[in-house]
N, C-alpha and C positions, 0 to 999 in steps of 0.2 A: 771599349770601356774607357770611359774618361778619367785620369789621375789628376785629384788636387795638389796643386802647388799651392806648397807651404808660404805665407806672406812673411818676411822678414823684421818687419815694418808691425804684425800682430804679435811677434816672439817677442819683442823686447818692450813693445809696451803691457804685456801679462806679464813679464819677467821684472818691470820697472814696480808694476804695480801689488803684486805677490810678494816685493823682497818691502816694498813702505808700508803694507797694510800690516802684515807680519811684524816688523820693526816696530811698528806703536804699539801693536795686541804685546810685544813683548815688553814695552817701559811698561804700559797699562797693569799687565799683570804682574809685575814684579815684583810684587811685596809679597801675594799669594802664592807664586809660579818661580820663583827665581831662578830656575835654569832655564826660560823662555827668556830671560835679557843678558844671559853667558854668552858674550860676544868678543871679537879681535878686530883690532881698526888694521887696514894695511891703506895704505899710499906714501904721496908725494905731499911733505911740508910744504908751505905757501913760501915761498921765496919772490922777492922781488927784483928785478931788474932793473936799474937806474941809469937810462942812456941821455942825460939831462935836456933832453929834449922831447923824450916820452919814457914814462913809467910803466913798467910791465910788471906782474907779478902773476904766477903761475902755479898751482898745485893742486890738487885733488887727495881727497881721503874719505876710503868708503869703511859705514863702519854695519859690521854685522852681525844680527846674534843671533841663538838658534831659532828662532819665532823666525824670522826673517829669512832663513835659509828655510825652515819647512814651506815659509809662502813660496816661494822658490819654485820647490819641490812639486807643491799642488800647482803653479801657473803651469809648469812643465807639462805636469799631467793636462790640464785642462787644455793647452794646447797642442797633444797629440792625440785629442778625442773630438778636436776641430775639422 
């Protein structure tokens, strides 16, 4: 019996795309739904680094709210029925 392996590369792009489709169904619906756009930001402020000879700046912030956590939820499922 041959056992599939899981692709890595298919988790995070259901998982990328679950948590944005979710994220607009939750601004979309947020007038009628508003606990679908109750969300918390975590990351990293953009800071910059200025070594005057090249300019770095560097930061990430993800923000998510419960629409976007249930897409989540269903990419998860959807790909453990892959």
């Amino acid at each position: 019996m041959k056992v599939k392996s899981a692709n890595p590369l298919i988790l995070i792009v259901l998982l990328t795309v679950g948590a944005v489709i979710g994220g607009v169904l939750g601004e979309v619906f947020k007038q009628t739904v508003p606990i679908l756009n109750y969300g918390k930001s975590v990351g990293l402020q953009p800071f910059t680094l200025d070594l005057s000879v090249i300019k770095l700046t560097f930061g990430f912030m993800l923000h998510l709210n419960l629409a976007g956590v249930i897409g989540l939820i269903i990419a998860l499922f959807i790909f453990s029925r892959m």
